[in-house]
TORFI-25066 format. One record per residue: residue number from 0; x, y, z of N, C-alpha, C in turn. Coordinates in Angstrom, 1 decimal. Layout:
// TORFI-25066
+-----+--------+--------+--------+--------+--------+--------+--------+--------+--------+
|   i |    n_X |    n_Y |    n_Z |   ca_X |   ca_Y |   ca_Z |    c_X |    c_Y |    c_Z |
+-----+--------+--------+--------+--------+--------+--------+--------+--------+--------+
| NUM |      X |      Y |      Z |      X |      Y |      Z |      X |      Y |      Z |
...
+-----+--------+--------+--------+--------+--------+--------+--------+--------+--------+
//
This chain:
// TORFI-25066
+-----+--------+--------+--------+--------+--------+--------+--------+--------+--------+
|   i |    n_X |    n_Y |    n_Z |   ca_X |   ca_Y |   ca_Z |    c_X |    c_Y |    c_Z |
+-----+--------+--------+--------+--------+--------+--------+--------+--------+--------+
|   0 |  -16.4 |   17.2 |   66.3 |  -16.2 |   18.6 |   66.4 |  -15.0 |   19.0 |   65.4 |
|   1 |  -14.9 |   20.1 |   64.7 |  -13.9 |   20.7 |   64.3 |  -12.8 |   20.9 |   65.0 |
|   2 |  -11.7 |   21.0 |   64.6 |  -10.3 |   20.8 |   65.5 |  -10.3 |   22.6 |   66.4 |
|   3 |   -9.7 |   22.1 |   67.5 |   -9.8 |   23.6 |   68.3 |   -8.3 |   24.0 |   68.3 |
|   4 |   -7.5 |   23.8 |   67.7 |   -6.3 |   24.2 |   67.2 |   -5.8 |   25.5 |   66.2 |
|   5 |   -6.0 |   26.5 |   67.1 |   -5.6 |   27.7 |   66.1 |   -5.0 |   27.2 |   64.8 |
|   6 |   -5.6 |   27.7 |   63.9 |   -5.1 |   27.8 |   62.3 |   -5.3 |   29.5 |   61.6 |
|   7 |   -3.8 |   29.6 |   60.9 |   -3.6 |   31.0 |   60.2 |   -4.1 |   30.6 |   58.8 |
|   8 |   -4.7 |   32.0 |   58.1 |   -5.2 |   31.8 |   57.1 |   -5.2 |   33.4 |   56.6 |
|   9 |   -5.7 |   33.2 |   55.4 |   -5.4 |   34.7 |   54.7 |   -7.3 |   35.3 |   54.2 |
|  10 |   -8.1 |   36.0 |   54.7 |   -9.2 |   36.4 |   54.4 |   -9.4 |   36.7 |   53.0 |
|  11 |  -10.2 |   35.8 |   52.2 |  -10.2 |   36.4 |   50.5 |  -11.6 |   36.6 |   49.8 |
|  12 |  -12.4 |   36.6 |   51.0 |  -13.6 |   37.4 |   50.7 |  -14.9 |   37.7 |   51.7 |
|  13 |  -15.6 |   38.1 |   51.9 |  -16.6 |   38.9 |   53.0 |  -17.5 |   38.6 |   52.3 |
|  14 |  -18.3 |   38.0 |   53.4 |  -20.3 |   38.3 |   53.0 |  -20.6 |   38.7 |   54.3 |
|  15 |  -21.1 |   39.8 |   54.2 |  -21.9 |   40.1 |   55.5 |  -21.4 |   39.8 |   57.0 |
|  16 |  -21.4 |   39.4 |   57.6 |  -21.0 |   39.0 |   59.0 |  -20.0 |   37.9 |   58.6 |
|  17 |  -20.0 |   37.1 |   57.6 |  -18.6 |   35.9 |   57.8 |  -17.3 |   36.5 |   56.6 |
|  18 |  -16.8 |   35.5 |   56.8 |  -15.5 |   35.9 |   55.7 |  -14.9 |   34.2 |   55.5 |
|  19 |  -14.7 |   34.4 |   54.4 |  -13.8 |   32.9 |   53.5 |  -12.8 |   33.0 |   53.8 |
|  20 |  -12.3 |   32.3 |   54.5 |  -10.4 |   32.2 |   54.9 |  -10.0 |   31.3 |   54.4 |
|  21 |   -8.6 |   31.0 |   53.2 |   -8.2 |   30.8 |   53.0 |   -7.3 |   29.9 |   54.0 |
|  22 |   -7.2 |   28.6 |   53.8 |   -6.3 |   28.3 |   55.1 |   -4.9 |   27.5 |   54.7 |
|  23 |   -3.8 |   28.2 |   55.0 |   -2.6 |   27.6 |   54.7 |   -2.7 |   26.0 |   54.8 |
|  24 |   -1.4 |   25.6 |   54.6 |   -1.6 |   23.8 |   54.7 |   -1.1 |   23.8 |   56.0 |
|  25 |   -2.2 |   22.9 |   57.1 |   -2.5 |   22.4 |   58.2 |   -1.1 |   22.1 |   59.0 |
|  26 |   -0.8 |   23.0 |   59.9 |    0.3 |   22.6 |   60.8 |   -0.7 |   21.7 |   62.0 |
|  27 |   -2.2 |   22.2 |   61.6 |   -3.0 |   21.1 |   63.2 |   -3.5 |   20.2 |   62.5 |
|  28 |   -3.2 |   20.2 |   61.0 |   -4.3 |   19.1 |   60.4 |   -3.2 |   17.7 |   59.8 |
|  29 |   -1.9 |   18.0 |   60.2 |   -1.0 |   16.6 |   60.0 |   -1.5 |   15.9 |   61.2 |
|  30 |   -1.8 |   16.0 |   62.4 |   -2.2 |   15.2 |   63.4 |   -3.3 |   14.6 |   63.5 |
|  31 |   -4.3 |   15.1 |   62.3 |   -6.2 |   14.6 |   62.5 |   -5.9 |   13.5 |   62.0 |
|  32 |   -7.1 |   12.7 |   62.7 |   -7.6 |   10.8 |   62.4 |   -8.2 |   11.0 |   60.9 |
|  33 |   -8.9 |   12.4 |   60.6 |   -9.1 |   12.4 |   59.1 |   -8.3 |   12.8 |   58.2 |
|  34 |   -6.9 |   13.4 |   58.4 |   -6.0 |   13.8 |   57.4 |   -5.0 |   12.4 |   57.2 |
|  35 |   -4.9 |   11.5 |   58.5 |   -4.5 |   10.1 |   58.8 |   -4.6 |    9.3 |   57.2 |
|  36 |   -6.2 |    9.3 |   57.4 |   -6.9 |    8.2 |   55.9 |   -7.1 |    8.7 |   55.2 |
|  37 |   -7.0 |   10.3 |   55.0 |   -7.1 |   10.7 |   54.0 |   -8.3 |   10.9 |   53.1 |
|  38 |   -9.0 |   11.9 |   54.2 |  -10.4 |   12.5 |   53.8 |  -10.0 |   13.7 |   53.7 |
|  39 |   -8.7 |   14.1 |   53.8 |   -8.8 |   16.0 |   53.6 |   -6.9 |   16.2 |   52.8 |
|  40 |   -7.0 |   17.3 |   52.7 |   -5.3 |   17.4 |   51.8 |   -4.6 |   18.1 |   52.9 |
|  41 |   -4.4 |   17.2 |   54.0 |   -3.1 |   17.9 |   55.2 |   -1.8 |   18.1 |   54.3 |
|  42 |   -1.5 |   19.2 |   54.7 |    0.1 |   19.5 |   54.3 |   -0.1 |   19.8 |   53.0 |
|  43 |   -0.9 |   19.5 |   52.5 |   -0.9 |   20.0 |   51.0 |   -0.9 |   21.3 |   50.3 |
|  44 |   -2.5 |   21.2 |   49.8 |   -2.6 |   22.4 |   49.0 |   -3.6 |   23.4 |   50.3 |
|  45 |   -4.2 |   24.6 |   49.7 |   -4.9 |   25.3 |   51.1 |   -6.2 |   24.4 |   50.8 |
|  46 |   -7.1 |   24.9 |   52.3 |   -8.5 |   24.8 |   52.2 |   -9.3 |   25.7 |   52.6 |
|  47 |  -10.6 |   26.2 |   52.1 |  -11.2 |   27.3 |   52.1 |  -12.2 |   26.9 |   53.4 |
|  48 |  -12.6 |   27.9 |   53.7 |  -13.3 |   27.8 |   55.4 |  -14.1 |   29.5 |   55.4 |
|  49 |  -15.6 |   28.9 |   55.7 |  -16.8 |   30.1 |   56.0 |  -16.8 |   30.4 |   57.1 |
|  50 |  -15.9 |   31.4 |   58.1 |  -15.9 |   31.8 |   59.5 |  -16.9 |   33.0 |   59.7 |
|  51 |  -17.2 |   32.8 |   61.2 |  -17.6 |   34.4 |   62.1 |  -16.6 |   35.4 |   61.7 |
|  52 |  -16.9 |   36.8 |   61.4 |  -16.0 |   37.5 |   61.1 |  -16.5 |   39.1 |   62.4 |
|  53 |  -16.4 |   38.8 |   63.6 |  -16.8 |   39.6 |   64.8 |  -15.7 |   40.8 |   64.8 |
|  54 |  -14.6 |   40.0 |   64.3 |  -13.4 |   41.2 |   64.5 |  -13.4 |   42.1 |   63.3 |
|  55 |  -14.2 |   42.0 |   62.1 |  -14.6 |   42.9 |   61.2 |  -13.0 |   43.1 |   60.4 |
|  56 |  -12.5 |   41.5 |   60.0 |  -11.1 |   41.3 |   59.4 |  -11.2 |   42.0 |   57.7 |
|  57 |  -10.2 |   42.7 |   57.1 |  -10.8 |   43.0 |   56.0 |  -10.4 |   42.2 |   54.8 |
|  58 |  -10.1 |   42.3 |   53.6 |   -9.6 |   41.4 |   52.4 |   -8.2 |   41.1 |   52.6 |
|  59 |   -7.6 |   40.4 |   52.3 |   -6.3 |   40.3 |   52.5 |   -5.7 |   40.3 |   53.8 |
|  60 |   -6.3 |   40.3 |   54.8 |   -5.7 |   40.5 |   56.2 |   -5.6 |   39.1 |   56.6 |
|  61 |   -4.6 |   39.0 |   57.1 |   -3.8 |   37.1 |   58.0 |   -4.3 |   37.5 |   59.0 |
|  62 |   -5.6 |   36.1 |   59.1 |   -6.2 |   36.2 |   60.5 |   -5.8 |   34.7 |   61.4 |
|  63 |   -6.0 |   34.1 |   62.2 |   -6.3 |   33.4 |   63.4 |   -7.3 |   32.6 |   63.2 |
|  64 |   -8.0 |   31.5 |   62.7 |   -9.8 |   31.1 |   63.3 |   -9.1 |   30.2 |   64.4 |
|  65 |  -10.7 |   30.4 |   65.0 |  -10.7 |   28.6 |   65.8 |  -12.3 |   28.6 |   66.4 |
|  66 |  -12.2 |   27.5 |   67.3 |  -13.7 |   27.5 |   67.9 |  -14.1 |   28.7 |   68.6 |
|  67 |  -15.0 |   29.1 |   68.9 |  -15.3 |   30.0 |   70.1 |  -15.4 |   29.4 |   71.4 |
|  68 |  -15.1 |   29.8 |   72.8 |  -14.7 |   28.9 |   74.0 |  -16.3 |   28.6 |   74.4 |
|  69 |  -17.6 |   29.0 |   74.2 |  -18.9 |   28.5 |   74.3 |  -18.8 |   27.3 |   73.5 |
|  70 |  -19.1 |   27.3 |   72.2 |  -19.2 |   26.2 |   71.7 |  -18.2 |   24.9 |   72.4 |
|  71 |  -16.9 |   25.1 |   72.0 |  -15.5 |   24.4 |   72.7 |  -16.2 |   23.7 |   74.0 |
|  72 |  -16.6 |   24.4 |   75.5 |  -17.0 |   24.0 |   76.7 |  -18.3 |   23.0 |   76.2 |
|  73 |  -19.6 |   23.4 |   75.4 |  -20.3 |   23.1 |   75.2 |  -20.2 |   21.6 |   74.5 |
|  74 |  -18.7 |   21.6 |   73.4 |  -18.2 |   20.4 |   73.0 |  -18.0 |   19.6 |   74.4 |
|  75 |  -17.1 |   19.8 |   75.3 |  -16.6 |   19.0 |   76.0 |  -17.7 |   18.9 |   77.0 |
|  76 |  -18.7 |   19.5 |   77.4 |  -19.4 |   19.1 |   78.4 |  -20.4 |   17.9 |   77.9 |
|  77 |  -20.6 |   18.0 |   76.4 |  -21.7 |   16.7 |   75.6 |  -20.9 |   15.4 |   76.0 |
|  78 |  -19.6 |   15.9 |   75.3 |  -18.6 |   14.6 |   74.6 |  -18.2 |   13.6 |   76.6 |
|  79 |  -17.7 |   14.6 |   77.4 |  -17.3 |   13.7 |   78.2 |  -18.2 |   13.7 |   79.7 |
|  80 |  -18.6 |   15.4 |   80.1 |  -19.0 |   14.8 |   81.3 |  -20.4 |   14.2 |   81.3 |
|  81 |  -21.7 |   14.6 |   80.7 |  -22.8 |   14.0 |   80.7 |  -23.3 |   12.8 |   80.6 |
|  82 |  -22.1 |   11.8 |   79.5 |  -21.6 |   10.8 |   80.2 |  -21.3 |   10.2 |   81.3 |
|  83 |  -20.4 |   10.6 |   81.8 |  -19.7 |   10.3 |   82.9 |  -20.8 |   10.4 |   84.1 |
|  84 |  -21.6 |   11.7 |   83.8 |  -22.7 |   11.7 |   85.5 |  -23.8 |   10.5 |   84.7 |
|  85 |  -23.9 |   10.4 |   83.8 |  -24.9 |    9.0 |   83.2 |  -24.5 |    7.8 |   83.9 |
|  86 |  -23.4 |    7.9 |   83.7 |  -22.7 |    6.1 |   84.1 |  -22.8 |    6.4 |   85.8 |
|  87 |  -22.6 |    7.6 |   86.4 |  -22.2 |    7.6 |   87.7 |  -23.5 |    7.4 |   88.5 |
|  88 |  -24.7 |    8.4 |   87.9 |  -26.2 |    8.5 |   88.3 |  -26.9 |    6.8 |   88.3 |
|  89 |  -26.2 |    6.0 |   87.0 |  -27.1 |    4.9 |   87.0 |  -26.7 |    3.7 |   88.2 |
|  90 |  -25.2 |    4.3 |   88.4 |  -24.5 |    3.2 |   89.2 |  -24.9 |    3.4 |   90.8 |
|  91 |  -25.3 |    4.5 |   90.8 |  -25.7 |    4.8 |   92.4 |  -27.4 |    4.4 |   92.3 |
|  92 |  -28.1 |    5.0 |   91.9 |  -29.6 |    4.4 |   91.6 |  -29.6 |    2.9 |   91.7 |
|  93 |  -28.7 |    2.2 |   90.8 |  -28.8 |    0.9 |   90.8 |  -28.7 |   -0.1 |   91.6 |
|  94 |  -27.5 |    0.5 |   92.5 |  -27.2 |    0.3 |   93.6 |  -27.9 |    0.3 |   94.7 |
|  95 |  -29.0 |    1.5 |   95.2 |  -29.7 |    1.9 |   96.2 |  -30.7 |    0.5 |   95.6 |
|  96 |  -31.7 |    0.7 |   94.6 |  -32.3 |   -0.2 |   94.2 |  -32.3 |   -1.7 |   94.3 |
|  97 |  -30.8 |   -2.0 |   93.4 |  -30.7 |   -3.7 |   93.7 |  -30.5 |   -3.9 |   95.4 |
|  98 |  -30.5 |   -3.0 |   96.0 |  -29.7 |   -3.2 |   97.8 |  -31.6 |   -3.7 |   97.9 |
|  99 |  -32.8 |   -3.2 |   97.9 |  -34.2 |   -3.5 |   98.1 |  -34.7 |   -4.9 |   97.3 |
| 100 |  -33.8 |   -5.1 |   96.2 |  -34.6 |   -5.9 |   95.1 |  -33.9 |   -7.4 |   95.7 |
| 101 |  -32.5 |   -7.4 |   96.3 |  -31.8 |   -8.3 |   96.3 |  -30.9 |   -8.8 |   94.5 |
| 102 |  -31.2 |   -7.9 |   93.8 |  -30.1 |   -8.3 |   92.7 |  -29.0 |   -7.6 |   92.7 |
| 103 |  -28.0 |   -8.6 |   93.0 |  -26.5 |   -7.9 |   93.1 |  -26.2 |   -7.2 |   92.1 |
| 104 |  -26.3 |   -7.5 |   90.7 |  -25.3 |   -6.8 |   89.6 |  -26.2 |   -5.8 |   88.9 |
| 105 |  -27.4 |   -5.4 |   89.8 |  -27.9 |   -4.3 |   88.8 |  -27.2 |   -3.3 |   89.2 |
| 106 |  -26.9 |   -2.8 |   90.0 |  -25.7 |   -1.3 |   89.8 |  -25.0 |   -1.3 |   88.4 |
| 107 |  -24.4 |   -2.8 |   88.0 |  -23.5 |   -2.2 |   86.7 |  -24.2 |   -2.3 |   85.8 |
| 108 |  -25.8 |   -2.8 |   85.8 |  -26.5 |   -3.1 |   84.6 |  -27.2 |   -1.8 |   84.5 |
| 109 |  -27.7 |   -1.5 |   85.7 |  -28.0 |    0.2 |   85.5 |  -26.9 |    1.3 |   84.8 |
| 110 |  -25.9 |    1.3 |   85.9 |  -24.8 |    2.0 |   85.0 |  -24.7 |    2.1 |   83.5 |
| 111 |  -24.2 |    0.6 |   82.8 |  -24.1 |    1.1 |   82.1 |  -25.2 |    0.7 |   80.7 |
| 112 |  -26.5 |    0.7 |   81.5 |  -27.5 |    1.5 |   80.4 |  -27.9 |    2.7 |   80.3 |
| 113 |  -27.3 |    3.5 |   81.5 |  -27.5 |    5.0 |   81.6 |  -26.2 |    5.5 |   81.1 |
| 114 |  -25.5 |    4.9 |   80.6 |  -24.2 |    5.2 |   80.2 |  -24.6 |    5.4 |   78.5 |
| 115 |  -25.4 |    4.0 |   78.4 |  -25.2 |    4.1 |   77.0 |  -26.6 |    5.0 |   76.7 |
| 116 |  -27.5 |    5.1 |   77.5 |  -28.5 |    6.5 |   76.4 |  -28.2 |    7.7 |   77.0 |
| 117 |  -27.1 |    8.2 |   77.7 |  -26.6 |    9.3 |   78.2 |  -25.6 |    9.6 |   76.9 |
| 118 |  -24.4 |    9.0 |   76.5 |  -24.1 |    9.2 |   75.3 |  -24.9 |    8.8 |   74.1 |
| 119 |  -26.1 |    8.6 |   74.2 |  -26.8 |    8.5 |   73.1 |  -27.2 |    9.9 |   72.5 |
| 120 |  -27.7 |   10.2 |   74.0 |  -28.3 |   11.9 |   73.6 |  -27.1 |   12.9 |   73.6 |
| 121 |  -26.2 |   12.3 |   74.8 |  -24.6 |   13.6 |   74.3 |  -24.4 |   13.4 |   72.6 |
| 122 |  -24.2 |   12.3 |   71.8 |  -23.2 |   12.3 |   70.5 |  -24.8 |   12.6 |   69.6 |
| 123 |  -25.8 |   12.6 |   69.9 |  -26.9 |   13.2 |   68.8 |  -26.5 |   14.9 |   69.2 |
| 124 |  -26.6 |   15.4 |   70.3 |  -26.9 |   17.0 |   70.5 |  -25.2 |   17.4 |   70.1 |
| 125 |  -24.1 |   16.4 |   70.3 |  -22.8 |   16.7 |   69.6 |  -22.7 |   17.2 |   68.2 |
| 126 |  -23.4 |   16.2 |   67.9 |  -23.8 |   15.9 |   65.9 |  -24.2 |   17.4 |   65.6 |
| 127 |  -25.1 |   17.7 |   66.0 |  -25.9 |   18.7 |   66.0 |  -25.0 |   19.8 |   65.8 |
| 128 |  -24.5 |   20.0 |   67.2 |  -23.4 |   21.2 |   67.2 |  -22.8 |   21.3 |   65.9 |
| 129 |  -22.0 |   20.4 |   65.8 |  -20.9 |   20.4 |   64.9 |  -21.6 |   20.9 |   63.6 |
| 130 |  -23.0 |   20.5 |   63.7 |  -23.3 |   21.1 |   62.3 |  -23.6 |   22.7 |   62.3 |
| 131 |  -24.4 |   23.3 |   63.2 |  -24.9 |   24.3 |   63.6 |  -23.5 |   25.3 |   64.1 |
| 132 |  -22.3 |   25.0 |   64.7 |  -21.5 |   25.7 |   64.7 |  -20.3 |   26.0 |   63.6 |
| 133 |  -20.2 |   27.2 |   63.9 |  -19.0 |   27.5 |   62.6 |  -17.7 |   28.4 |   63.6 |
| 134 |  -16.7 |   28.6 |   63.0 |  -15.4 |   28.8 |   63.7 |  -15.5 |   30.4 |   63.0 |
| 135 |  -14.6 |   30.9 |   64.4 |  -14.8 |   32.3 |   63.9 |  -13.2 |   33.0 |   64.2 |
| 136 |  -13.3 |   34.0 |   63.4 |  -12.0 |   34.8 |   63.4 |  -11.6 |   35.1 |   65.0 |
| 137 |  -10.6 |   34.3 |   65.6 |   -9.7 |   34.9 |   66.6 |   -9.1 |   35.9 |   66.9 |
| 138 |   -8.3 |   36.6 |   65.9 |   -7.2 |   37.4 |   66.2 |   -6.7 |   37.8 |   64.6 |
| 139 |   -6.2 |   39.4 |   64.4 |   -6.1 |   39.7 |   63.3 |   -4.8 |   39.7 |   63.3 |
| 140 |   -3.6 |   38.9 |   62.1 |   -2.2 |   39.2 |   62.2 |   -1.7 |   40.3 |   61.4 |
| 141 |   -1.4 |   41.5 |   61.9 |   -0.7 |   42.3 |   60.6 |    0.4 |   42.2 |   60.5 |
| 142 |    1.7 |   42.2 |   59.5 |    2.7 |   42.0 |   59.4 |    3.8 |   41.5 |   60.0 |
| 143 |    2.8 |   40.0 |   60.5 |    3.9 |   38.9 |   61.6 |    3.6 |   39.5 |   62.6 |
| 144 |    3.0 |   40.5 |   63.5 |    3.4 |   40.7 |   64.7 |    1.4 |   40.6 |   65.1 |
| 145 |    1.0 |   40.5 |   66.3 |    0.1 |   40.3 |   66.7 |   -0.8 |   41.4 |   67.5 |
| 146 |   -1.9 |   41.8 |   67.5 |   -2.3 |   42.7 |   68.0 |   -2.0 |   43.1 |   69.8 |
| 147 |   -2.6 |   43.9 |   70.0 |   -2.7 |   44.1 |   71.2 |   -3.5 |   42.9 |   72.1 |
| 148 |   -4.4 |   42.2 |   71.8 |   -5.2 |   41.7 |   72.7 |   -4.4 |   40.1 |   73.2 |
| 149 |   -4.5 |   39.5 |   74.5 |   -4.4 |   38.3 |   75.1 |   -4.2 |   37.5 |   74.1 |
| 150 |   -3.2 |   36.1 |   74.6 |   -3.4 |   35.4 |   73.8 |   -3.9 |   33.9 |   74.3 |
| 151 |   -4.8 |   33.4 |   73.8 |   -5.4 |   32.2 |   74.5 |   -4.5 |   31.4 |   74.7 |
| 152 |   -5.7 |   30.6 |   75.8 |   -4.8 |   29.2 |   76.3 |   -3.7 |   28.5 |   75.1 |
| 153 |   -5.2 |   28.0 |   74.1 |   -4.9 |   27.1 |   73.1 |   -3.5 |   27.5 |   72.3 |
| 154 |   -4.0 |   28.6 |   71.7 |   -2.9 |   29.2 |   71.0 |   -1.4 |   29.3 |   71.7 |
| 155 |   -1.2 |   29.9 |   72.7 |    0.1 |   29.6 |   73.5 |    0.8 |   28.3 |   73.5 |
| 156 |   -0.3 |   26.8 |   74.1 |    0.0 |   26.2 |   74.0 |    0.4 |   25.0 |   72.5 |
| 157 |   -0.1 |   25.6 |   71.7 |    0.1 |   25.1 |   70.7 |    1.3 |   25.5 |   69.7 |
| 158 |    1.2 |   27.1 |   70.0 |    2.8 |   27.8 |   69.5 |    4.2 |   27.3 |   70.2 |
| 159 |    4.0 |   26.8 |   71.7 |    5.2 |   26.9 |   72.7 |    5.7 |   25.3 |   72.2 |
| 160 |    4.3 |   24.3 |   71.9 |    4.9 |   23.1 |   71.5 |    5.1 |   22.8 |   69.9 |
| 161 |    4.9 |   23.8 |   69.0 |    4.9 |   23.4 |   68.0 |    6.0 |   24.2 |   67.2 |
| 162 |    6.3 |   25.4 |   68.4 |    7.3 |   26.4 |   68.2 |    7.5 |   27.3 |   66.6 |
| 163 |    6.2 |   27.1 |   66.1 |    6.2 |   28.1 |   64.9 |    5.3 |   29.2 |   65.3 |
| 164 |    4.8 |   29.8 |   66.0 |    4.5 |   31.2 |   66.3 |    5.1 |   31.7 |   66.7 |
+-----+--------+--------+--------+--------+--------+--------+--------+--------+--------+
//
């Protein structure tokens, strides 16, 4: 998935429903496993990014992106729980089963083969997402100060620990 870590950026052009944001150098992207080895230029120079533009941000306006919290839930329900009821569903089945068959260790042999094609199908429909989704304008900044609306989870918690908002 794309990182769900609010990132500021400066809007430098419009097509239709998206806008090109401009993204400062990565205050969330010194922490990624890919800026790590060095598949992307953390801290560097900017990078350019095709977002949702719902909030109708105009040229020049310092906006916000991040995930949308659908996609985001929809991440974390592929990545960890469908799993988790895979390994749990095969271990209980397995269990009722081997209790009839007389083989002790199928519960864990069930488990975790429902483990492993339960993440087979979460990290393919993952894959998918990640391709199929794009990150969209959050919040518009005008001159340092922030609009009227809420401010998310993420963002709070990533300003309160990283103490630059």
């Amino acid at each position: 998935m794309k990182p769900t870590v609010p990132e500021k950026g400066t809007v430098i052009r419009l097509e239709g429903d998206s806008a090109e944001i401009m993204l400062e150098g990565g205050k969330s992207c010194k922490g990624c496993g890919a800026a790590k080895i060095g598949l992307c230029r953390a801290g560097g120079g900017s990078m350019f990014l095709t977002v949702r533009n719902g909030l109708q941000a105009g040229v020049g306006d310092q906006v916000i992106v991040g995930i949308d919290s659908r996609t985001r839930l929809t991440g974390y329900l592929l990545a960890y729980i469908i799993p988790l009821a895979g390994f749990l569903a095969g271990a209980g089945c397995g269990n009722i089963i081997g209790r009839y068959t007389g083989v002790a260790a199928l519960d864990i042999i069930a488990a975790f083969t429902s483990l492993a094609a339960a993440s087979f199908f979460s990290f393919r429909r993952l894959r998918s997402l990640d391709r199929t989704s794009s990150m969209e304008v959050k919040r518009i900044v005008s001159d340092g100060k922030f609009d009227d609306r809420p401010v998310s989870d993420e963002e709070r918690l990533y300003c309160k620990s990283s103490g630059t908002c």
